[in-house]
N, CA, C and O atoms as a MOPAC input file, in Angstrom:
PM7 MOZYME 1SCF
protein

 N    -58.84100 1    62.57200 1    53.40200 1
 C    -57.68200 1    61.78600 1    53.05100 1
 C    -57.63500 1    60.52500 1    53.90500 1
 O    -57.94900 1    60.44200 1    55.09200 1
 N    -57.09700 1    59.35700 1    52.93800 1
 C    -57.11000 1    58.38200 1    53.97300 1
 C    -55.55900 1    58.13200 1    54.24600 1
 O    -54.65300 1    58.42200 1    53.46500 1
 N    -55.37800 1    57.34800 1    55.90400 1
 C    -54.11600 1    56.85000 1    56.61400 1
 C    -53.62900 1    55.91200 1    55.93000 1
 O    -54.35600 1    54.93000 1    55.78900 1
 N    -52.30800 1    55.88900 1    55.30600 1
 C    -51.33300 1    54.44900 1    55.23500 1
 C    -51.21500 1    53.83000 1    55.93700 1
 O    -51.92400 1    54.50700 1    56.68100 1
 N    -50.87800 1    52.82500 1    56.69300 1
 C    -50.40400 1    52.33900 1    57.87300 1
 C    -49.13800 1    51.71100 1    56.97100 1
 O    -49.47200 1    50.95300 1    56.06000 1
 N    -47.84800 1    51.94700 1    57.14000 1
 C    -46.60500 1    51.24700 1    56.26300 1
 C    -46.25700 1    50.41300 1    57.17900 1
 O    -45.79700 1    51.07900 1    58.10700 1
 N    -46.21700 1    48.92900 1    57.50600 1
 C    -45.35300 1    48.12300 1    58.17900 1
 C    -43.99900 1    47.86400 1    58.03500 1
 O    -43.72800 1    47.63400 1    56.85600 1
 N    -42.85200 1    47.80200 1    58.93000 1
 C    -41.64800 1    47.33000 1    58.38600 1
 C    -41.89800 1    46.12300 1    57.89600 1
 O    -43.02600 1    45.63700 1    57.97800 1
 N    -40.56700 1    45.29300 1    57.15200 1
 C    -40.36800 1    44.25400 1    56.44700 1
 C    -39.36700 1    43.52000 1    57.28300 1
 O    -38.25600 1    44.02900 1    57.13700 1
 N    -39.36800 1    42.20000 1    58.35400 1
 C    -38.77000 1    41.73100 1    59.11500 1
 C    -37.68000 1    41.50000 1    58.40600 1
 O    -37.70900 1    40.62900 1    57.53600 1
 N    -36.67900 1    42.14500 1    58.62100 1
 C    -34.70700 1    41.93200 1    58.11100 1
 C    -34.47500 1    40.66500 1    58.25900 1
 O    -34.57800 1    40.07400 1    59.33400 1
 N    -34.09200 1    40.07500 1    57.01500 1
 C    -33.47200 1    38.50200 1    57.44800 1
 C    -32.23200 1    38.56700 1    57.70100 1
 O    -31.45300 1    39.28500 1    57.07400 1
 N    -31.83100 1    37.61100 1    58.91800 1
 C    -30.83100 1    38.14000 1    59.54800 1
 C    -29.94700 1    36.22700 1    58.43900 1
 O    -30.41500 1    35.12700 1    58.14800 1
 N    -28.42800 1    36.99200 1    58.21900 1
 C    -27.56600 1    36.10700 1    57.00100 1
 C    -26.49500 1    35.30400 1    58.55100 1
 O    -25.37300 1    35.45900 1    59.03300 1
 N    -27.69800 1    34.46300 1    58.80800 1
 C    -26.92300 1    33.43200 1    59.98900 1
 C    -26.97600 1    31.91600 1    58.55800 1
 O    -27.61000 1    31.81200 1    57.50900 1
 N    -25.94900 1    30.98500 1    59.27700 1
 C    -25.71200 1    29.67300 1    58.73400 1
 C    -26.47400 1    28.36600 1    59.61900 1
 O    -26.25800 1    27.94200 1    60.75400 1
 N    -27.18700 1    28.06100 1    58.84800 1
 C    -27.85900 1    27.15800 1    59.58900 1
 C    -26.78300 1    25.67300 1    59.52800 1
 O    -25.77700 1    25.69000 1    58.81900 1
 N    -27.16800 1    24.40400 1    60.38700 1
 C    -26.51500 1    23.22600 1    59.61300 1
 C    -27.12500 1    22.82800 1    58.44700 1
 O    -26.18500 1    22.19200 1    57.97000 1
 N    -27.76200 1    22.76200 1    57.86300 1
 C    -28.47500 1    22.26700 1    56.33900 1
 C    -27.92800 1    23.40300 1    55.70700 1
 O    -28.21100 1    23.11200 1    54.54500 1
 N    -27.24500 1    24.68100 1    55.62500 1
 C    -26.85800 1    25.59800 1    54.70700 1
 C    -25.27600 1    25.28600 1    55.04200 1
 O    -24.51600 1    25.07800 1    54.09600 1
 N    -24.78700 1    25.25600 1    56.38700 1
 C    -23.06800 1    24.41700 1    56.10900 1
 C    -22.79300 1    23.75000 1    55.44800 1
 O    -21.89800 1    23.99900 1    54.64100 1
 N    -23.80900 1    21.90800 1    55.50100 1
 C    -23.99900 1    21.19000 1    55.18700 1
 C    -23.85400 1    21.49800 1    53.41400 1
 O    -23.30300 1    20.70100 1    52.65500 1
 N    -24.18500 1    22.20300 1    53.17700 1
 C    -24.44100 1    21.97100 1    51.61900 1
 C    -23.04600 1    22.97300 1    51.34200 1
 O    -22.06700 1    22.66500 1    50.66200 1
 N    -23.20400 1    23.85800 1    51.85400 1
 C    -21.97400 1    24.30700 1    51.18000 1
 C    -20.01700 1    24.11600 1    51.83500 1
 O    -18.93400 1    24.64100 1    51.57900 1
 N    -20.60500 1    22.94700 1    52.84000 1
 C    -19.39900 1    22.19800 1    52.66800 1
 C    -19.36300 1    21.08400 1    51.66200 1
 O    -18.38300 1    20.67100 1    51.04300 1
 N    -20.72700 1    20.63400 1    51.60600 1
 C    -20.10400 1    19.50900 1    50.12600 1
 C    -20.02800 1    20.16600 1    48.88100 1
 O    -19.27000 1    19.67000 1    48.04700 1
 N    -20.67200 1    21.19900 1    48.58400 1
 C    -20.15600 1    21.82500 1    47.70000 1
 C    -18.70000 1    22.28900 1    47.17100 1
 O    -18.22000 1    22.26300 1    46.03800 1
 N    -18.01100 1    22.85700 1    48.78700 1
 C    -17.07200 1    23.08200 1    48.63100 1
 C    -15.72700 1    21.52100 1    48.58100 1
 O    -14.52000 1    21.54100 1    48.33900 1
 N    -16.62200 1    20.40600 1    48.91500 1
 C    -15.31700 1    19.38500 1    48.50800 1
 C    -15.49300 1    19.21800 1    47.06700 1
 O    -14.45200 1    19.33100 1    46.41900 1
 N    -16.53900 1    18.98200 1    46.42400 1
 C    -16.76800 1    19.15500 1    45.15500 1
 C    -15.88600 1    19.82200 1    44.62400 1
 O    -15.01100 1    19.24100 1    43.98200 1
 N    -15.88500 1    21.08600 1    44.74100 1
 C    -15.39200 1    22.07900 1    43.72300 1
 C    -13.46900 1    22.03700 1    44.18700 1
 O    -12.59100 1    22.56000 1    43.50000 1
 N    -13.25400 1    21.30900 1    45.43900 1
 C    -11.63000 1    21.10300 1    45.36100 1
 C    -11.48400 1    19.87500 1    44.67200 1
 O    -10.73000 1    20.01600 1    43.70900 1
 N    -11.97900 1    18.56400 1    44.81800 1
 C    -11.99700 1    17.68100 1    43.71200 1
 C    -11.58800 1    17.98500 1    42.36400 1
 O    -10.69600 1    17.42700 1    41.72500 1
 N    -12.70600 1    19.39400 1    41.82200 1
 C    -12.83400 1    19.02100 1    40.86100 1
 C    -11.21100 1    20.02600 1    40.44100 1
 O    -10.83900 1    19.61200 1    39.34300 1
 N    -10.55200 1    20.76900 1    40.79200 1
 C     -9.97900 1    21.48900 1    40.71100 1
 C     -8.85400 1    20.75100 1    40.84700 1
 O     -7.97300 1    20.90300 1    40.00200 1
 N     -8.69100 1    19.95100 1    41.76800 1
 C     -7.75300 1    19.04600 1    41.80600 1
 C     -7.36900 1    18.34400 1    40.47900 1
 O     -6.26300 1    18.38300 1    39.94000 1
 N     -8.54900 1    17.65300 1    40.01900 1
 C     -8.49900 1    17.20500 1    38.34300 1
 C     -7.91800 1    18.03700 1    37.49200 1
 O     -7.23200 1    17.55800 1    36.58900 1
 N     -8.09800 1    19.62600 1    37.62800 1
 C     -7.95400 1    20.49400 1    36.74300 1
 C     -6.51700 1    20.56600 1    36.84400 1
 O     -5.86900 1    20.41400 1    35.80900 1
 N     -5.65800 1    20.86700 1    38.41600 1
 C     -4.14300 1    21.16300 1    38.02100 1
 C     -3.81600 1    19.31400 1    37.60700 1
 O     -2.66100 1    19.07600 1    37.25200 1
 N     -4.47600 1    18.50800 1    37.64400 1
 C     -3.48400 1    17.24400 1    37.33800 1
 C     -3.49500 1    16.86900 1    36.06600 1
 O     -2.85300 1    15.97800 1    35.51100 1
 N     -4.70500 1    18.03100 1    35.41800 1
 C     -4.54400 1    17.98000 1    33.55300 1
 C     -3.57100 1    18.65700 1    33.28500 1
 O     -2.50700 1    18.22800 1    32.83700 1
 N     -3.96500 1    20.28800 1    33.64500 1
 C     -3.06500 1    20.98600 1    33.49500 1
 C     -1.45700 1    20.67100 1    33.66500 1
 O     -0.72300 1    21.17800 1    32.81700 1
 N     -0.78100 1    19.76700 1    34.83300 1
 C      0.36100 1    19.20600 1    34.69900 1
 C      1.01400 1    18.57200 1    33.92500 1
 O      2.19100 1    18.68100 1    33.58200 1
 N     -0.24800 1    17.47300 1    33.46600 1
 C      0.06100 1    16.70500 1    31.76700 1
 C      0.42400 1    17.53500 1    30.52700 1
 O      1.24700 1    17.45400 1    29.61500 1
 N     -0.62000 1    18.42200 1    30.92300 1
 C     -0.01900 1    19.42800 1    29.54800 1
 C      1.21100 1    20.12500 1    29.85600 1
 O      2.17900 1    19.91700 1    29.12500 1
 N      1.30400 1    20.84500 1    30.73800 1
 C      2.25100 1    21.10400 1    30.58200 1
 C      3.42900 1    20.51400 1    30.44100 1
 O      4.39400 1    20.98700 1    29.84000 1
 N      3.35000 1    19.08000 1    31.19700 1
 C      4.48200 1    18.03000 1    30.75100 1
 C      5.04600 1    18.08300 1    29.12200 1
 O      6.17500 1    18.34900 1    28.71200 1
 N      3.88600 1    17.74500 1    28.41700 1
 C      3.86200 1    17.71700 1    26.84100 1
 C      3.87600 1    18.71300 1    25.95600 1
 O      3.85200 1    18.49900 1    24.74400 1
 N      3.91900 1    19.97500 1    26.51400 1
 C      3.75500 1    21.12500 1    25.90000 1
 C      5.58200 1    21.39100 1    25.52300 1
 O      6.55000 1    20.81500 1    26.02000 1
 N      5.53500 1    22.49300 1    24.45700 1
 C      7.07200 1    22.94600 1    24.18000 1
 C      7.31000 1    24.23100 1    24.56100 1
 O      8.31100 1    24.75200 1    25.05200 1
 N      5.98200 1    24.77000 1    24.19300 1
 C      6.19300 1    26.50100 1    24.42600 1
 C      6.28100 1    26.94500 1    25.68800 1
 O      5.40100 1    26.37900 1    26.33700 1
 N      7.02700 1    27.81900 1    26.49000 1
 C      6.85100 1    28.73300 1    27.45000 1
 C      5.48400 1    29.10200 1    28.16900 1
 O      5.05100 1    29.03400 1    29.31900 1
 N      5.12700 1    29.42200 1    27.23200 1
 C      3.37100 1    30.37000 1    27.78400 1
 C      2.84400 1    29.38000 1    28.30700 1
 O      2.53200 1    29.35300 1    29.49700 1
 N      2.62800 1    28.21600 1    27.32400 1
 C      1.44900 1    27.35200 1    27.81400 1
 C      1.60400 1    26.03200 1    29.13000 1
 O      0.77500 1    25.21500 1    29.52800 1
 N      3.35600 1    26.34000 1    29.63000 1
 C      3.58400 1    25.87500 1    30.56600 1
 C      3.47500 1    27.21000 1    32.18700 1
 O      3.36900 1    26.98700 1    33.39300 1
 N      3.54300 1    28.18600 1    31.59500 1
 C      3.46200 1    29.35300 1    32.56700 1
 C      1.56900 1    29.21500 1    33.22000 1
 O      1.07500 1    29.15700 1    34.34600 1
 N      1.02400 1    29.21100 1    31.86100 1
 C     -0.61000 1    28.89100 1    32.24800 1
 C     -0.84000 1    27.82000 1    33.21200 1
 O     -1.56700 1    27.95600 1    34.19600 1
 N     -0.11500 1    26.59500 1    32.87000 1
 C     -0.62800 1    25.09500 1    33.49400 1
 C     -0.11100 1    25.63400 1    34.76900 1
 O     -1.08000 1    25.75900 1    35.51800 1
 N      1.24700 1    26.10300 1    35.50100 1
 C      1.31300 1    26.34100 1    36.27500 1
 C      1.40400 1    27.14900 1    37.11200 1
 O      2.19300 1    27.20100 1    38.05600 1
 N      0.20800 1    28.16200 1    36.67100 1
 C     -1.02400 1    29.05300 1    37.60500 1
 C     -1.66100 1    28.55300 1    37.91200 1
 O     -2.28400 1    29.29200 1    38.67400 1
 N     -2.27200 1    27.27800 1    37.90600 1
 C     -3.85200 1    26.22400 1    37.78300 1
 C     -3.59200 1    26.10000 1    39.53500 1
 O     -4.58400 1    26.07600 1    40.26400 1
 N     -2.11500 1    26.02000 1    40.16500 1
 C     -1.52300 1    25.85000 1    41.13700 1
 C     -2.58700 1    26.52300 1    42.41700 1
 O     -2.85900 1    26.08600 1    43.53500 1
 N     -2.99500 1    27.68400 1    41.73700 1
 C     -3.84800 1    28.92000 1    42.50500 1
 C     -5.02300 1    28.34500 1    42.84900 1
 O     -5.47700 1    28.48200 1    43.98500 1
 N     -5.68400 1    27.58700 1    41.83600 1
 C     -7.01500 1    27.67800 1    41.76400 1
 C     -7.66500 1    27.06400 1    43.46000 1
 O     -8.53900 1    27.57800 1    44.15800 1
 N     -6.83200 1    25.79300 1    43.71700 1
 C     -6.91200 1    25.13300 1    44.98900 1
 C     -7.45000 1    26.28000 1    46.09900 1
 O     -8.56200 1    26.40400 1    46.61400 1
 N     -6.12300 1    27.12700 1    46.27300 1
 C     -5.77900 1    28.01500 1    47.60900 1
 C     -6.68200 1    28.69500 1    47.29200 1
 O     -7.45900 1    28.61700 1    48.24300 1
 N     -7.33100 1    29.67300 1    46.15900 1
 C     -8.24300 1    30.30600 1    46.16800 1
 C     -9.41800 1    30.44800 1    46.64400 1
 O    -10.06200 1    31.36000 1    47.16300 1
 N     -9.63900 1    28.97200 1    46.26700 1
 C    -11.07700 1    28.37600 1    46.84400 1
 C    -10.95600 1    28.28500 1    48.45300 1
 O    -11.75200 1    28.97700 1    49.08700 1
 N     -9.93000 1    27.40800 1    49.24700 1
 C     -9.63500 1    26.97900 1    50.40400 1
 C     -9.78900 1    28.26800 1    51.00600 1
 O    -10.60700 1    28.13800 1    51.91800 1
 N     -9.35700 1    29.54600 1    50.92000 1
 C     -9.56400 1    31.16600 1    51.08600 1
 C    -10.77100 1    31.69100 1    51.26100 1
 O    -11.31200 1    32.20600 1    52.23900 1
 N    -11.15600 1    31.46200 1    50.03300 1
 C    -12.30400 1    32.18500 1    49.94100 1
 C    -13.75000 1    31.14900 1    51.23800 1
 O    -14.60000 1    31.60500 1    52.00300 1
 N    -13.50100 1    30.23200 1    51.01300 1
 C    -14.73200 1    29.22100 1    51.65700 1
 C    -14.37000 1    29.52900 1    53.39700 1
 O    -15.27500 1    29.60200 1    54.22900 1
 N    -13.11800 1    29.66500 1    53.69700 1
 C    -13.13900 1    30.04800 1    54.83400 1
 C    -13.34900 1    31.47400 1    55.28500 1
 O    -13.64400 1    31.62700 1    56.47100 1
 N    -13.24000 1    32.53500 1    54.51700 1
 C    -13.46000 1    34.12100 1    54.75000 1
 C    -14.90600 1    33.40400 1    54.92700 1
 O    -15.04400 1    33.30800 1    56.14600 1
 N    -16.07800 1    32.83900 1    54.27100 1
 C    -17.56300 1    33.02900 1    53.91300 1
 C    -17.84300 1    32.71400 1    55.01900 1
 O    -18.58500 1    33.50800 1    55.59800 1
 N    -17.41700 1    31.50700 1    55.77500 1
 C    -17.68500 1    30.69200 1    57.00500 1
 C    -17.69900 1    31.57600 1    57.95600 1
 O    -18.69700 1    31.85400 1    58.62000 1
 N    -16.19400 1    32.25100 1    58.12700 1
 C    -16.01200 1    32.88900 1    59.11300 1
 C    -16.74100 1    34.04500 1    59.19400 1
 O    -17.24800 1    34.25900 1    60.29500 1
 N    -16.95300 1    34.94400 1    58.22600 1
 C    -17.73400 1    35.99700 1    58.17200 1
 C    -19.35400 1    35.63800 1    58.36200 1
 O    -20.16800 1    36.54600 1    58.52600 1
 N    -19.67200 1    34.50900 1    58.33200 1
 C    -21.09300 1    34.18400 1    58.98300 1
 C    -21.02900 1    33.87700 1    60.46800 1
 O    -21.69100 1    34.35200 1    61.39100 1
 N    -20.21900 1    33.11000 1    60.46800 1
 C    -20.01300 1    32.79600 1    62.22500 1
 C    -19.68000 1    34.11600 1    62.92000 1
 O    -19.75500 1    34.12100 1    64.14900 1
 N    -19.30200 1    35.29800 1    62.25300 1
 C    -19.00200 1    36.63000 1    62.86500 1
 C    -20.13600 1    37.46600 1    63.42600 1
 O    -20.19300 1    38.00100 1    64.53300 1
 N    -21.28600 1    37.47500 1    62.16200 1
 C    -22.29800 1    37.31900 1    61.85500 1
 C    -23.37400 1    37.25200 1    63.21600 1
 O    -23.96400 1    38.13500 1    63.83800 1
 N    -23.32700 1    35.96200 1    63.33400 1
 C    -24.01300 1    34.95800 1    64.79200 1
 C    -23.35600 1    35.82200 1    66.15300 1
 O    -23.96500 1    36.32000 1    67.10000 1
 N    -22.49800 1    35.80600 1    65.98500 1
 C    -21.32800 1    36.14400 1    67.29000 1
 C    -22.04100 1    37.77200 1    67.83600 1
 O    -21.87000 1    38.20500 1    68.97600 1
 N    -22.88700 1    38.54400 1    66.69400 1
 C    -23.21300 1    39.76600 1    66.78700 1
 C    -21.66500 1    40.72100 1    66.21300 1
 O    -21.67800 1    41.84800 1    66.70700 1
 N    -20.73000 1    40.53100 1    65.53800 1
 C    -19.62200 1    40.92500 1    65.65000 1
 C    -20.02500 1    41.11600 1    63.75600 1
 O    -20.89100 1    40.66800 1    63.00400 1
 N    -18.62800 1    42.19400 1    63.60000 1
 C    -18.40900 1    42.81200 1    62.17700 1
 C    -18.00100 1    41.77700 1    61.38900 1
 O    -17.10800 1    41.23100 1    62.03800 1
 N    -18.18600 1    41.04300 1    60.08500 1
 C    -18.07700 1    40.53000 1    59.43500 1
 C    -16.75700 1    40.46000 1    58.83200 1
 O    -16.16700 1    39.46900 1    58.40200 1
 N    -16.26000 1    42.11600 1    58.88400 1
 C    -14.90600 1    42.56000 1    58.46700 1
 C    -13.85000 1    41.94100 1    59.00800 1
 O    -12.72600 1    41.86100 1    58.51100 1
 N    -14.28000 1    41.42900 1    60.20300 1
 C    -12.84000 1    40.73700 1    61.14000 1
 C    -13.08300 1    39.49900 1    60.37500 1
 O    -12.38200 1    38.74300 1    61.04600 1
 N    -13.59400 1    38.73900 1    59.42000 1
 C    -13.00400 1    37.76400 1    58.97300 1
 C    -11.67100 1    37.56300 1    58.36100 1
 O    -11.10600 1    36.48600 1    58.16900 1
 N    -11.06500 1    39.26900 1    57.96200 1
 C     -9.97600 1    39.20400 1    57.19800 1
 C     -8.81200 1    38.92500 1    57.89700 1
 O     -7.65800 1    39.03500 1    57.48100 1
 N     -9.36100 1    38.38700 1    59.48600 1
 C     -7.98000 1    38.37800 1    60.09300 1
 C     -7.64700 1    37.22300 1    59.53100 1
 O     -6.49100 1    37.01600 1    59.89800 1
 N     -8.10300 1    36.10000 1    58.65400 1
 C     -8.25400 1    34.68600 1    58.41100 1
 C     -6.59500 1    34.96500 1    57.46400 1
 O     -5.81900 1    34.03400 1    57.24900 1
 N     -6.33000 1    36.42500 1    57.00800 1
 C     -5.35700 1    36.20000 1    56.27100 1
 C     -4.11100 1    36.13000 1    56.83000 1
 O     -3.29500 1    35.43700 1    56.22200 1
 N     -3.58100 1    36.94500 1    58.33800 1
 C     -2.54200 1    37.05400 1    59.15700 1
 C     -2.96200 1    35.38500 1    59.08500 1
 O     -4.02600 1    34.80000 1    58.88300 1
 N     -0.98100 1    34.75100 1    59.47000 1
 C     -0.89700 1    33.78100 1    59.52000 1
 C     -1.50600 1    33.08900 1    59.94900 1
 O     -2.41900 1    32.41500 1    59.47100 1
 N     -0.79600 1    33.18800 1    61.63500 1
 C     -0.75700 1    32.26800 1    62.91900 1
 C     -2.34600 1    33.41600 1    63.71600 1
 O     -3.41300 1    32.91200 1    64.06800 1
 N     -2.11500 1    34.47200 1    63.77700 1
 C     -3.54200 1    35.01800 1    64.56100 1
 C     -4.59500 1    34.25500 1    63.64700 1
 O     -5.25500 1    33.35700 1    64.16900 1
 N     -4.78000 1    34.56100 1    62.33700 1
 C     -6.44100 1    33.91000 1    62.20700 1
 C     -6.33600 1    32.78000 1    62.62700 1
 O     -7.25300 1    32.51700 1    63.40500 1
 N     -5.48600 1    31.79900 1    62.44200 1
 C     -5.94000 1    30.11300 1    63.19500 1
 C     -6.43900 1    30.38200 1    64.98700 1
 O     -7.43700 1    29.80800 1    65.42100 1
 N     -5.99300 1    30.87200 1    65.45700 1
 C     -6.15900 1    31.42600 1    67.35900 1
 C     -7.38700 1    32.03900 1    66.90300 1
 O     -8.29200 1    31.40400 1    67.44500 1
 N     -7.85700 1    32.92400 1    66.20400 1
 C     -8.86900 1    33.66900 1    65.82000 1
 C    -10.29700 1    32.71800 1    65.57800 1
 O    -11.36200 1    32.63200 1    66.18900 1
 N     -9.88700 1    32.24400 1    64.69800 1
 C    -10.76600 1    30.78400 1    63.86300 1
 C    -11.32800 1    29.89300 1    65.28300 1
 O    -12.55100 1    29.95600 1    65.40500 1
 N    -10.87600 1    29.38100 1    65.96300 1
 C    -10.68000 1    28.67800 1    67.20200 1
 C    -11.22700 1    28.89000 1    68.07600 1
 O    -11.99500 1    28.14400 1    68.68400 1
 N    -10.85400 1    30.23100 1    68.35900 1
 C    -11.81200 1    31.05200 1    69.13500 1
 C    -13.21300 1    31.36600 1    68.99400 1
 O    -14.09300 1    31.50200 1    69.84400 1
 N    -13.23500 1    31.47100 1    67.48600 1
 C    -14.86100 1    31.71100 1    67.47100 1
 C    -15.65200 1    30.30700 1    67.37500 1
 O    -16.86900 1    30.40600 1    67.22000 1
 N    -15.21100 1    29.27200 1    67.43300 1
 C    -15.29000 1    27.81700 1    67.66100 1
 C    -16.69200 1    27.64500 1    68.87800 1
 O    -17.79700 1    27.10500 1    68.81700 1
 N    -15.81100 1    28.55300 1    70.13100 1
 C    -16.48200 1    28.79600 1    71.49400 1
 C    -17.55000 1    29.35800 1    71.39300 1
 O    -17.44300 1    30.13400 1    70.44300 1
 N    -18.94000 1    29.44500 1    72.00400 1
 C    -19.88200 1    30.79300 1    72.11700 1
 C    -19.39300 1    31.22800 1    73.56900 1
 O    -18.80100 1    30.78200 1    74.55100 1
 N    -20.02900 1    32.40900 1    73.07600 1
 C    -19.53400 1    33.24400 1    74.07100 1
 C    -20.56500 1    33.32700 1    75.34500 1
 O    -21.76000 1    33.04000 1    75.28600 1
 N    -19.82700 1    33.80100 1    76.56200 1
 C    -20.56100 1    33.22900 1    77.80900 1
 C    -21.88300 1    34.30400 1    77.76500 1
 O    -21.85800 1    35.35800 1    77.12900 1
 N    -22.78400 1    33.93400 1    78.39100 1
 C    -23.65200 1    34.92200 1    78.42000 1
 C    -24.27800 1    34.86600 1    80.01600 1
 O    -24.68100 1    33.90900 1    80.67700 1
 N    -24.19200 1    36.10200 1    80.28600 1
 C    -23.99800 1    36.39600 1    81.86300 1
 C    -25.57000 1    37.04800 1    82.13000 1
 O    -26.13900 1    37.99900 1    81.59600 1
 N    -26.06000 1    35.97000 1    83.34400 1
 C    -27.56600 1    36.58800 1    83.42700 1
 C    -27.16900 1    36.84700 1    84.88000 1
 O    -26.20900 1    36.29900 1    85.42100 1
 N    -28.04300 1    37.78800 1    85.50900 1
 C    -28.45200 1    38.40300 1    86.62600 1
 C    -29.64500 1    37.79700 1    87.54000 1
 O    -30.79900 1    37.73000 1    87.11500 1
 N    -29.35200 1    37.46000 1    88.54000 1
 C    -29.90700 1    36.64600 1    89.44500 1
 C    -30.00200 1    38.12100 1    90.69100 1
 O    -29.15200 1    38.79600 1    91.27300 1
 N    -31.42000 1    38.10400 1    90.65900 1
 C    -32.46200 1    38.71900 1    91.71000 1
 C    -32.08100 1    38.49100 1    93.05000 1
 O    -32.78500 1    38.90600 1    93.97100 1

């Protein structure tokens, strides 16, 4: 019989480089731009509209903004958590008010790293 030798497969580790910020911060002004356009149609219509519903719709469009602004910062933060060596899960502190901003801020800093001298 002959030996396998199976090598592992080096884990890519899901850090943010600047050329991957970079893009998906302009991405992300993009997509508030464009959303921006979207509630300032949606407002027209609903301006001009008669029915109920289709003014209830235009102004849900209200969401679409914060959604995004939410979500792009959980992604950030949960990569910078990422780097930090820390659980990804603590990005959800981003939703408590006033702690995730102190939170956010904090991970701003790297953290000290303490070497030992002989």
């Amino acid at each position: 019989m002959s030996e396998q030798i199976i090598t592992a497969k080096p884990v890519k580790k899901k850090t943010m480089s600047r050329t991957t910020y970079s893009v998906f911060t302009v991405l992300f002004i993009v997509t508030f731009i464009l959303l921006g356009a979207v509630v300032k149609a949606g407002d027209e219509i609903a301006a001009a509209a008669s029915e109920p519903g289709i003014q209830t719709v235009c102004k849900m469009l209200h969401f679409l903004p914060l959604i995004t602004v939410i979500l792009y910062s959980y992604f950030c933060m949960a990569r910078r958590l990422r780097d930090c060596g820390k659980s990804s899960y603590y990005a959800l502190f981003i939703l408590i008010p006033f702690f995730g901003i102190v939170y956010v801020i904090y991970l701003c800093f790297p953290e000290r790293k303490v070497t030992v001298q002989n």
